[in-house]
Biopython code that builds the backbone (N, CA, C, O; Angstrom):
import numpy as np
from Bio.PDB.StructureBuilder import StructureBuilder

atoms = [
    (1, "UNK", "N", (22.049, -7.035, 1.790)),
    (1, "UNK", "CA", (21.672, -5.929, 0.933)),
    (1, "UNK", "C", (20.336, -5.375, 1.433)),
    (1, "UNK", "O", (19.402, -6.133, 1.694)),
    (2, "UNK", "N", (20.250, -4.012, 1.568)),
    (2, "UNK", "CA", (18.695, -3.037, 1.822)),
    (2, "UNK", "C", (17.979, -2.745, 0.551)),
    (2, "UNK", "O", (18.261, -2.305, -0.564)),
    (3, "UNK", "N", (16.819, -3.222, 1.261)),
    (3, "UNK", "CA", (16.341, -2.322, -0.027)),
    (3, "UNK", "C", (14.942, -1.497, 0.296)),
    (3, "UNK", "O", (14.559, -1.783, 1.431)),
    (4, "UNK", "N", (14.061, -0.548, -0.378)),
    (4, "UNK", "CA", (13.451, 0.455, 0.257)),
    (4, "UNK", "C", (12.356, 0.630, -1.065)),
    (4, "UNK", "O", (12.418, 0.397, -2.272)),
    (5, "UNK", "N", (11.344, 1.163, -0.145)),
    (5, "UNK", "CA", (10.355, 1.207, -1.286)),
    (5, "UNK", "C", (10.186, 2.956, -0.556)),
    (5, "UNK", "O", (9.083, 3.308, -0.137)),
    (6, "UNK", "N", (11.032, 3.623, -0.511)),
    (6, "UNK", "CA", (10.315, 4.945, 0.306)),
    (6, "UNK", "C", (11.305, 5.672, -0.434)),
    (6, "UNK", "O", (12.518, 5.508, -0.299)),
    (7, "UNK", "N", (10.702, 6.560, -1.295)),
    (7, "UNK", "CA", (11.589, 8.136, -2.061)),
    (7, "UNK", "C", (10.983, 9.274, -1.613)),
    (7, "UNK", "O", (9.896, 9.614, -1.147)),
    (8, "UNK", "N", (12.333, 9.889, -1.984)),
    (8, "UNK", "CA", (11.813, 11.520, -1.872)),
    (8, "UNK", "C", (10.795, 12.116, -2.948)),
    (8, "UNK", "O", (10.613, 11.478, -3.985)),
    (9, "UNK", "N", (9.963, 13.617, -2.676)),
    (9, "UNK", "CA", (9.258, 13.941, -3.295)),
    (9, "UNK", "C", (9.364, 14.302, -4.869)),
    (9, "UNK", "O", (8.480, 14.342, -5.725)),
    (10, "UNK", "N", (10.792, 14.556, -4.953)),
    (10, "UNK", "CA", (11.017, 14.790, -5.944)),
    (10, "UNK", "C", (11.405, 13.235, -7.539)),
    (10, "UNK", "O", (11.100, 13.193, -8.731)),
    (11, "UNK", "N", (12.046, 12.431, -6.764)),
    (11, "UNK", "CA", (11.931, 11.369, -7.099)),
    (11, "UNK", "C", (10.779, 10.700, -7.988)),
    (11, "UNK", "O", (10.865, 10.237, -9.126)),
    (12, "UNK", "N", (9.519, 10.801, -7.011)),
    (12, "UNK", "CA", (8.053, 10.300, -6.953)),
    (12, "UNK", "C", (7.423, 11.292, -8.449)),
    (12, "UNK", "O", (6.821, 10.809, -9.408)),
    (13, "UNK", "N", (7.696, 12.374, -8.300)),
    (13, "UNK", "CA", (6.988, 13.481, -9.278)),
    (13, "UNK", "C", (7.759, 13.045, -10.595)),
    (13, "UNK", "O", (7.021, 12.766, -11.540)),
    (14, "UNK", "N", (9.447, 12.918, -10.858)),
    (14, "UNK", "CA", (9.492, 12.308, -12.026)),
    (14, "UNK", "C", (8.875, 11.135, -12.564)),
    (14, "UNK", "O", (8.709, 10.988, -13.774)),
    (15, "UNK", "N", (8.490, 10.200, -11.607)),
    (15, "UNK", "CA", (7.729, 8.831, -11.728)),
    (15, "UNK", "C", (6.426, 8.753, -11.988)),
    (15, "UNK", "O", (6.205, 7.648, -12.482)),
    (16, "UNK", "N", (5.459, 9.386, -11.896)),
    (16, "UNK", "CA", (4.567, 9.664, -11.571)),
    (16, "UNK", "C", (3.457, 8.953, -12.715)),
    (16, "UNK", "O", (2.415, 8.343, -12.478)),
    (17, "UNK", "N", (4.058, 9.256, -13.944)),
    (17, "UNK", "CA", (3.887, 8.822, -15.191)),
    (17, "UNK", "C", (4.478, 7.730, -15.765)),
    (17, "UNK", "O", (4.445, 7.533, -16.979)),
    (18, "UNK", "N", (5.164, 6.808, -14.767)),
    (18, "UNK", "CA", (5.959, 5.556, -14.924)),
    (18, "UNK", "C", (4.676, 4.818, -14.805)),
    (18, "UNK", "O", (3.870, 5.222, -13.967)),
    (19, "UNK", "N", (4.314, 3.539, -15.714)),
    (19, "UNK", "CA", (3.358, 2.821, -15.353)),
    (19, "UNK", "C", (4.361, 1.453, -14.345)),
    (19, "UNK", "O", (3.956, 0.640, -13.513)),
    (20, "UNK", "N", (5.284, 1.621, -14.713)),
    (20, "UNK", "CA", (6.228, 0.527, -13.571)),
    (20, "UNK", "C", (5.852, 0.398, -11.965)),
    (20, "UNK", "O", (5.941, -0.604, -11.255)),
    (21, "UNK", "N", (5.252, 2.176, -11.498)),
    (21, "UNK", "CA", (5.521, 2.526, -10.651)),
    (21, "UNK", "C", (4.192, 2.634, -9.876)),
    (21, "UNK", "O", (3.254, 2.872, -10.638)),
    (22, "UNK", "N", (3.926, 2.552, -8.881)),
    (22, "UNK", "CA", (2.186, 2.353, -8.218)),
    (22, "UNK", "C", (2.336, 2.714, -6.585)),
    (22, "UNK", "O", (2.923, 2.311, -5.581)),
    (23, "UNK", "N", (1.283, 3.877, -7.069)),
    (23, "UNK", "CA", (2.389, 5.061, -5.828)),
    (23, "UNK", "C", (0.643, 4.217, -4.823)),
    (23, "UNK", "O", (-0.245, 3.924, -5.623)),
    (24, "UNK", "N", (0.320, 3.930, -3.372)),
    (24, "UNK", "CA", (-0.737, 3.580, -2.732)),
    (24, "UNK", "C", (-0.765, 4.454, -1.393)),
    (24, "UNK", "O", (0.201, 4.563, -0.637)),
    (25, "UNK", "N", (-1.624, 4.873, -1.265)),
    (25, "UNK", "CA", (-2.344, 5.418, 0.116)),
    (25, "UNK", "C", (-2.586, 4.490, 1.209)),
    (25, "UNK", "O", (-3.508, 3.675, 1.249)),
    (26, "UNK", "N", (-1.662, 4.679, 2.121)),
    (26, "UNK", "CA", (-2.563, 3.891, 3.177)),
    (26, "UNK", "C", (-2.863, 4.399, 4.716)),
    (26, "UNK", "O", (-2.801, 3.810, 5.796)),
    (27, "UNK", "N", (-3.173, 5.591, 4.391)),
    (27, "UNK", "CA", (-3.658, 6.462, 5.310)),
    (27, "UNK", "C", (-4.847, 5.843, 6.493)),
    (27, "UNK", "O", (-5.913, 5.294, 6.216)),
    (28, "UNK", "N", (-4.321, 6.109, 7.784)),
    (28, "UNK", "CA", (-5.119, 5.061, 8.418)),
    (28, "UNK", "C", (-5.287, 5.783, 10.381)),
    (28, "UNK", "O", (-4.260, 6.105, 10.978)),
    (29, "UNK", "N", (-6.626, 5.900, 11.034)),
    (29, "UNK", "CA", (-6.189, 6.084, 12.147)),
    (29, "UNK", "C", (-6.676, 4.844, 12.508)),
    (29, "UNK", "O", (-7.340, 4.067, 11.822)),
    (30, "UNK", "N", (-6.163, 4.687, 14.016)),
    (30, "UNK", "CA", (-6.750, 3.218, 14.723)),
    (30, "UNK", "C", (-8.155, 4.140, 15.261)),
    (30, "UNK", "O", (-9.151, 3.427, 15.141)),
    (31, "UNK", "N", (-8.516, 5.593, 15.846)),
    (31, "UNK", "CA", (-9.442, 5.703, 16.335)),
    (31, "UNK", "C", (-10.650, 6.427, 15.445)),
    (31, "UNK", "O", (-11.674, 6.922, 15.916)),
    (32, "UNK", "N", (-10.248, 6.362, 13.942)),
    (32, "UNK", "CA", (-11.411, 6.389, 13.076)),
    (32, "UNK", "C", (-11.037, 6.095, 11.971)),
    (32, "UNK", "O", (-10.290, 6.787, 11.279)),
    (33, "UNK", "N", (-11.638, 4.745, 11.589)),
    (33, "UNK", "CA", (-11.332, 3.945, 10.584)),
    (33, "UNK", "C", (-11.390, 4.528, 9.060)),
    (33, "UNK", "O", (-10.540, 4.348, 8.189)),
    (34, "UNK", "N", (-12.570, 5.250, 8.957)),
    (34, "UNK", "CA", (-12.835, 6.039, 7.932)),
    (34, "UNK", "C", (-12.289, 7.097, 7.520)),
    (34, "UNK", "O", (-12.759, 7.808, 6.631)),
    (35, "UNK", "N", (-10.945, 7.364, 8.300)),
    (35, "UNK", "CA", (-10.401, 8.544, 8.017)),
    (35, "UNK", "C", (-9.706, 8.298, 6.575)),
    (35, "UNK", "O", (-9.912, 9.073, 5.641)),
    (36, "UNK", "N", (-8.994, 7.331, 6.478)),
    (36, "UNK", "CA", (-7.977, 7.503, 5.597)),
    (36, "UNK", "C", (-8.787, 7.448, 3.621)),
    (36, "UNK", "O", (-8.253, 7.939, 2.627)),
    (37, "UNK", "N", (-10.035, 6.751, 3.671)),
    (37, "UNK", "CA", (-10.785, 7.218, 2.958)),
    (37, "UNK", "C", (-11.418, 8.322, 2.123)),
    (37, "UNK", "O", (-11.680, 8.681, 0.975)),
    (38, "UNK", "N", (-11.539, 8.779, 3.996)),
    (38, "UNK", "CA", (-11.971, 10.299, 3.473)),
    (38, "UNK", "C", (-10.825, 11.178, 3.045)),
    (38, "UNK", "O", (-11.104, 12.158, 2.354)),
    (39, "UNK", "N", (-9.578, 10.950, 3.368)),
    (39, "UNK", "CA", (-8.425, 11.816, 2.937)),
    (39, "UNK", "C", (-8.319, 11.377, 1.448)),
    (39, "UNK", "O", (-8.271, 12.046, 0.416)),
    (40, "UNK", "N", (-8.304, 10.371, 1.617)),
    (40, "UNK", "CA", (-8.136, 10.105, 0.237)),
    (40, "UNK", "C", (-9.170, 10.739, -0.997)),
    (40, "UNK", "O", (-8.606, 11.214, -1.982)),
    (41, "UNK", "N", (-10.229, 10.745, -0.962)),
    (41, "UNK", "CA", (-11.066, 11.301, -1.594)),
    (41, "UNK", "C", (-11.470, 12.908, -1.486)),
    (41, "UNK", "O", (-12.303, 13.588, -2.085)),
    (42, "UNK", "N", (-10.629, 13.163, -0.587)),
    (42, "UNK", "CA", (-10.818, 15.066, -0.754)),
    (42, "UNK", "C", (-8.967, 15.091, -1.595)),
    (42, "UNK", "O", (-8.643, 15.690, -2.620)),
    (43, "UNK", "N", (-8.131, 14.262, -0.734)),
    (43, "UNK", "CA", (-6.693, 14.753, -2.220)),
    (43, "UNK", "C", (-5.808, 13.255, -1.849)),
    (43, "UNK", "O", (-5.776, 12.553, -0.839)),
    (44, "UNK", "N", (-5.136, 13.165, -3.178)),
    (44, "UNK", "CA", (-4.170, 12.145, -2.996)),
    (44, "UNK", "C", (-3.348, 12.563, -4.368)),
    (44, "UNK", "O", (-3.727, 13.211, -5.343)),
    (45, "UNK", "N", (-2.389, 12.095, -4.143)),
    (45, "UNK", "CA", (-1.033, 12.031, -5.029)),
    (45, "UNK", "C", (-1.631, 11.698, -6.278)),
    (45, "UNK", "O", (-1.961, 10.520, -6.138)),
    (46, "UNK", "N", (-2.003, 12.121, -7.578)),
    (46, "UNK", "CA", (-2.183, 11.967, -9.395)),
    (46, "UNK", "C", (-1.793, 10.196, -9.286)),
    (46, "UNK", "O", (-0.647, 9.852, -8.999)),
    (47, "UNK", "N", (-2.969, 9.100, -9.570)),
    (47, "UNK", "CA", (-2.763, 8.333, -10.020)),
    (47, "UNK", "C", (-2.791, 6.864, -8.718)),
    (47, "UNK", "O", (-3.011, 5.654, -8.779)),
    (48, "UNK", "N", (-2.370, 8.029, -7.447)),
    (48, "UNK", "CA", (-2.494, 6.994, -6.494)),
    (48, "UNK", "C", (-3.598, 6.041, -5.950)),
    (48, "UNK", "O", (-4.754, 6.448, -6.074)),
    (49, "UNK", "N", (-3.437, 5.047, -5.470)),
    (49, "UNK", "CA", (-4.619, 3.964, -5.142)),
    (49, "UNK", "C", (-4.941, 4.156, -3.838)),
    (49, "UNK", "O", (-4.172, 4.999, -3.376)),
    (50, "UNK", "N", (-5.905, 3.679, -2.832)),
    (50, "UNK", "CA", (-6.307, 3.447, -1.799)),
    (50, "UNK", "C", (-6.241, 2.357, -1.268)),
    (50, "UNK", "O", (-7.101, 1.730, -1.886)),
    (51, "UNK", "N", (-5.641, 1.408, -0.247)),
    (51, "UNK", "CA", (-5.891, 0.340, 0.462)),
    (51, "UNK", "C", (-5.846, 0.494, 1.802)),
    (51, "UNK", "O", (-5.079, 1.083, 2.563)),
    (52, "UNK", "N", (-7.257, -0.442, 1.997)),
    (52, "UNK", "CA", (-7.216, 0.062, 3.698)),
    (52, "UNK", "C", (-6.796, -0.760, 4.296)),
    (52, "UNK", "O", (-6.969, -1.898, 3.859)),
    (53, "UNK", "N", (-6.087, -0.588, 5.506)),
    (53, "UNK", "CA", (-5.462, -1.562, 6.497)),
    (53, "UNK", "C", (-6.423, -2.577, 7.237)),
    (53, "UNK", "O", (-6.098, -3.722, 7.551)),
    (54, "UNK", "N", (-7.632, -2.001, 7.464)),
    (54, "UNK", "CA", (-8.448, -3.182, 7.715)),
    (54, "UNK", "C", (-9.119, -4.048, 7.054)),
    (54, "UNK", "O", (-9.355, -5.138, 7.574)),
    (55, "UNK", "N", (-9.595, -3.728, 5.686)),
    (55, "UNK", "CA", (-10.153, -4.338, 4.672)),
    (55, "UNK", "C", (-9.099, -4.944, 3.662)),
    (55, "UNK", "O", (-9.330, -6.056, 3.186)),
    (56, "UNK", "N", (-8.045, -4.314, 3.344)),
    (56, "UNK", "CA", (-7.157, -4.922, 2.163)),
    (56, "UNK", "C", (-6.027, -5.302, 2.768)),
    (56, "UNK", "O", (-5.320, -5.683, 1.835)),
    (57, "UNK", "N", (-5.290, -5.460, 3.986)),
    (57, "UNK", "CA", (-3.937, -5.395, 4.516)),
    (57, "UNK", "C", (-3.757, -6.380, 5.243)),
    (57, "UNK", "O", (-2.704, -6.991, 5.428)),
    (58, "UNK", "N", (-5.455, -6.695, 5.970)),
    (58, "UNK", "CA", (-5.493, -7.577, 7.383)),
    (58, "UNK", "C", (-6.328, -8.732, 7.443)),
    (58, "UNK", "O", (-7.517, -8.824, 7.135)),
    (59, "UNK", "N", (-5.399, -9.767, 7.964)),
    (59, "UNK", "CA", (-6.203, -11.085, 8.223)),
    (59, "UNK", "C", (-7.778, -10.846, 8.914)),
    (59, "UNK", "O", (-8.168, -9.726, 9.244)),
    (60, "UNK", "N", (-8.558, -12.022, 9.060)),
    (60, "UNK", "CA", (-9.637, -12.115, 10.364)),
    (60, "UNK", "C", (-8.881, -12.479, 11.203)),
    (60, "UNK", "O", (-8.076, -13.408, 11.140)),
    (61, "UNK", "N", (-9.220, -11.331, 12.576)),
    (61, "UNK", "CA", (-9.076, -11.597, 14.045)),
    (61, "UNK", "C", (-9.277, -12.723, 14.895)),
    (61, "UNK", "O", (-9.968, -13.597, 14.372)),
    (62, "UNK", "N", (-9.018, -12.878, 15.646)),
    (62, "UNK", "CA", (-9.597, -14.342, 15.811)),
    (62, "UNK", "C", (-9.439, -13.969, 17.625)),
    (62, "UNK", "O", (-10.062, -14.717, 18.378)),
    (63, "UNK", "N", (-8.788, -13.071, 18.114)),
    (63, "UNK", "CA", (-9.067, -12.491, 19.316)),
    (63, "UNK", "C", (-7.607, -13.163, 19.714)),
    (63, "UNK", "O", (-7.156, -12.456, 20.615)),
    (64, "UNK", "N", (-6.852, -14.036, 19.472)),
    (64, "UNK", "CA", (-5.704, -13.917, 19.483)),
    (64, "UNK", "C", (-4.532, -13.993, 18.987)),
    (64, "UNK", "O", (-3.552, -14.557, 19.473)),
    (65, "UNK", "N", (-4.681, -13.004, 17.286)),
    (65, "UNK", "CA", (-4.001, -13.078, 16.910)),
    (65, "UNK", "C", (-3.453, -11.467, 16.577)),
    (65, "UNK", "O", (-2.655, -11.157, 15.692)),
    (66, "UNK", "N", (-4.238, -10.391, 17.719)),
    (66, "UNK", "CA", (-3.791, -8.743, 17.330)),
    (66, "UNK", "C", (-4.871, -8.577, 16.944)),
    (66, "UNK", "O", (-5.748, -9.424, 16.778)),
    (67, "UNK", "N", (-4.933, -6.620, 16.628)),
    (67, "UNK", "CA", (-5.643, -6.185, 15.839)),
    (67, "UNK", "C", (-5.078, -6.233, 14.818)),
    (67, "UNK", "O", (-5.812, -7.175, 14.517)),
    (68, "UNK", "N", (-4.448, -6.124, 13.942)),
    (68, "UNK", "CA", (-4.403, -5.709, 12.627)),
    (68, "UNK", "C", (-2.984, -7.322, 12.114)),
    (68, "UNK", "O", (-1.789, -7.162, 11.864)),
    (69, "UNK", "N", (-3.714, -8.569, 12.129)),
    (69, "UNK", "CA", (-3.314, -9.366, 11.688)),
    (69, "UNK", "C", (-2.744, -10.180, 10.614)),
    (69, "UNK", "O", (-3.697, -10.885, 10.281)),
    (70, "UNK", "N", (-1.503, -10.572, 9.698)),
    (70, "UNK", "CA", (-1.008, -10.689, 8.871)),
    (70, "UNK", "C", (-2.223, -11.172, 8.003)),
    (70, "UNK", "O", (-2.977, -11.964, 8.567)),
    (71, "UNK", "N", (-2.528, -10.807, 6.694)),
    (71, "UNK", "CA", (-3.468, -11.686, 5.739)),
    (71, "UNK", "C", (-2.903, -12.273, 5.555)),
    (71, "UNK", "O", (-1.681, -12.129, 5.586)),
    (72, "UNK", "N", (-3.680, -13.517, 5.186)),
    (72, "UNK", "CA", (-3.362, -15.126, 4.489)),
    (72, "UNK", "C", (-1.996, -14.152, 3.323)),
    (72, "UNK", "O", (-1.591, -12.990, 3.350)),
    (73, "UNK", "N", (-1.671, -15.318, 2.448)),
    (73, "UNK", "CA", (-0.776, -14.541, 1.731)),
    (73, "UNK", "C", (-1.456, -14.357, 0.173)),
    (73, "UNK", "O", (-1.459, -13.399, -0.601)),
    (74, "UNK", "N", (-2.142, -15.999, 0.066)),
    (74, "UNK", "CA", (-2.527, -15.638, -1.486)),
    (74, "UNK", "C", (-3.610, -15.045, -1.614)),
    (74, "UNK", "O", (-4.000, -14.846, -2.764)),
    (75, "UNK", "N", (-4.563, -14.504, -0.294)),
    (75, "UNK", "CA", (-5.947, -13.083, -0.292)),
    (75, "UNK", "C", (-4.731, -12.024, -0.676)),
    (75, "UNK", "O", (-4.615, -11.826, -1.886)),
    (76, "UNK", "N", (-3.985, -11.454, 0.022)),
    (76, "UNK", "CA", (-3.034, -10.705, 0.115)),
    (76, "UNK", "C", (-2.741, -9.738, -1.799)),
    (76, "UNK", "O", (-3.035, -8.690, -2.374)),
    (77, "UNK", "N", (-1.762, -11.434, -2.103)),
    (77, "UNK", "CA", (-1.550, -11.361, -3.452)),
    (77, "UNK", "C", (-2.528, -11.261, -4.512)),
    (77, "UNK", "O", (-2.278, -10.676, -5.565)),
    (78, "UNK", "N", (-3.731, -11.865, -4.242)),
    (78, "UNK", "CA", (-4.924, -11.660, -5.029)),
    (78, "UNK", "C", (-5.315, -9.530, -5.256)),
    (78, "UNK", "O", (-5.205, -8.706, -6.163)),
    (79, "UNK", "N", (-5.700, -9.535, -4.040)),
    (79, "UNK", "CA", (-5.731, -8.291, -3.543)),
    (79, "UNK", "C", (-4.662, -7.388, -4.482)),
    (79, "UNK", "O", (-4.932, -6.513, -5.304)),
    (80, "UNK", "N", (-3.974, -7.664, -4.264)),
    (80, "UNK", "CA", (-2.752, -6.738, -4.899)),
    (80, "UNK", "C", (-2.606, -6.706, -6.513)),
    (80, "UNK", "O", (-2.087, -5.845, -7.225)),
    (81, "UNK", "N", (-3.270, -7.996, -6.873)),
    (81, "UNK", "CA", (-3.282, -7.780, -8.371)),
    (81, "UNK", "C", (-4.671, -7.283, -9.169)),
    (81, "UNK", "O", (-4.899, -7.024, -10.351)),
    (82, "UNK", "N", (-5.356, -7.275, -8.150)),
    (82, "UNK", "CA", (-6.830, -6.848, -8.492)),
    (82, "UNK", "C", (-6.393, -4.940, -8.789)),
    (82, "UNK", "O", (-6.855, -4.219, -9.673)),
    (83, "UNK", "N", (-5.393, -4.576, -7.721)),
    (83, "UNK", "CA", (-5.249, -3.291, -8.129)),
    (83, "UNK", "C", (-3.963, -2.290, -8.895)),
    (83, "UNK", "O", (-3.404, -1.194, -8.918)),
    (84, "UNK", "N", (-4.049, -3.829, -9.537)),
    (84, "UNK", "CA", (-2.492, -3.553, -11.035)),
    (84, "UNK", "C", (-0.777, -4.130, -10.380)),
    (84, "UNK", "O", (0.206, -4.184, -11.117)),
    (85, "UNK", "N", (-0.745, -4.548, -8.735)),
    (85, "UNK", "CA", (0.456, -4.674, -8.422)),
    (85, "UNK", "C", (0.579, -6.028, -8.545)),
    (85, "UNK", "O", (-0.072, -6.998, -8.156)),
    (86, "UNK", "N", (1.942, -5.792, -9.419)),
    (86, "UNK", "CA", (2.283, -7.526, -9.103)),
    (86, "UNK", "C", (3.519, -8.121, -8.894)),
    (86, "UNK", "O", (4.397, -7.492, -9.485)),
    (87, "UNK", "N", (4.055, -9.363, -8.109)),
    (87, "UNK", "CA", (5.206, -9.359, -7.721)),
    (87, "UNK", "C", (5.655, -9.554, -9.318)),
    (87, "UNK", "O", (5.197, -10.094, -10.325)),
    (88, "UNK", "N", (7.386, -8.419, -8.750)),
    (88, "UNK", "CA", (8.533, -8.501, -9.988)),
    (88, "UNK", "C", (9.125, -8.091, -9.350)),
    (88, "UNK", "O", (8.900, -6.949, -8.947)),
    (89, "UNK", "N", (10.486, -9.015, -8.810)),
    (89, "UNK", "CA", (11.704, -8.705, -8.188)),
    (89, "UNK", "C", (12.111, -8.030, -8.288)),
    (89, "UNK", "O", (12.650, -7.481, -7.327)),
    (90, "UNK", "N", (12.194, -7.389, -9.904)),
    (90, "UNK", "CA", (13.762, -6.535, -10.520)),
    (90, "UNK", "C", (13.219, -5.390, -10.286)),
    (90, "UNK", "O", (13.819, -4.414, -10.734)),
    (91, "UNK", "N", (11.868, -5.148, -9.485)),
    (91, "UNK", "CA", (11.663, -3.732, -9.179)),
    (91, "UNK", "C", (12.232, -3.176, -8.534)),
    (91, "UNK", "O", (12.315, -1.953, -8.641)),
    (92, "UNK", "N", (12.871, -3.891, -7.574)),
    (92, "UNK", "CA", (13.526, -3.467, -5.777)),
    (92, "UNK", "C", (14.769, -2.854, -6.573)),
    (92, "UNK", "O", (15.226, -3.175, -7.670)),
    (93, "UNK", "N", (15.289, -1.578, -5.399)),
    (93, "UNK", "CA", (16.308, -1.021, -5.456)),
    (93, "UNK", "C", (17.115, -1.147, -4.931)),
    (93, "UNK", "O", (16.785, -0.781, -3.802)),
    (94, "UNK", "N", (18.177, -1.468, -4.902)),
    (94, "UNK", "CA", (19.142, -1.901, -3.887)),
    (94, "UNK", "C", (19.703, -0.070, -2.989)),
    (94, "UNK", "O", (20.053, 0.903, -3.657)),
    (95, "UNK", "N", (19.626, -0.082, -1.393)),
    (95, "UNK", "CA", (20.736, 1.061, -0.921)),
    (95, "UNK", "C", (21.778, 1.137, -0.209)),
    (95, "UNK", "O", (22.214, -0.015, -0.197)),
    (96, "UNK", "N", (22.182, 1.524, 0.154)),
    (96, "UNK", "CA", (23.232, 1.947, 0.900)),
    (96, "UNK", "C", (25.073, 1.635, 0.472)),
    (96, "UNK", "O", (25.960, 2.059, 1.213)),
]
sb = StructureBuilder()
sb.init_structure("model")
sb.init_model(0)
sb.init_chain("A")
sb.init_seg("    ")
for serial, (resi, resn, name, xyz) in enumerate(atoms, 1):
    if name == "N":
        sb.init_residue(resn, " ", resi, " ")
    sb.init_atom(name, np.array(xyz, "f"), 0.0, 1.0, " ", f" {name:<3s}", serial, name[0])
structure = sb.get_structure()
């Protein structure tokens, strides 16, 4: 079974006002870190959050483990509930 966390625009706009629903930014370049910040704070989607890929997404480097390295899991999950998300299975949608 698939399942997808990615809708169309129209979808998202009925939701918008779902507290179920926790729309996140993760706007990001590799050659300026601060971009996705700054996008975020000139416009983002009514309600949406910010997490950055290097600060909220990514382990410490350790020089061989990549740049942008899996976080531990329970920083991860901590992380995620600090900004209202929390695991609940019955969220997932099943497609195809």
């Amino acid at each position: 079974m698939d399942y997808t966390t990615l809708v169309d625009g129209a979808t998202l706009q009925q939701h918008l006002d779902d507290p179920a629903w926790c729309v996140v930014d993760l706007r990001h370049q590799l050659a300026d870190t601060a971009y996705g910040e700054r996008a975020y704070a000139a416009a983002h989607i009514p309600g949406a959050i910010f997490l950055h890929l290097d600060r909220d997404l990514s382990g410490p480097m350790t020089g061989k483990n990549g740049r942008h390295p899996l976080p531990d899991p329970e920083r991860l999950k901590a992380r995620l509930g600090e900004v209202g998300i929390e695991a609940v299975e019955h969220r997932l949608t099943p497609t195809g």
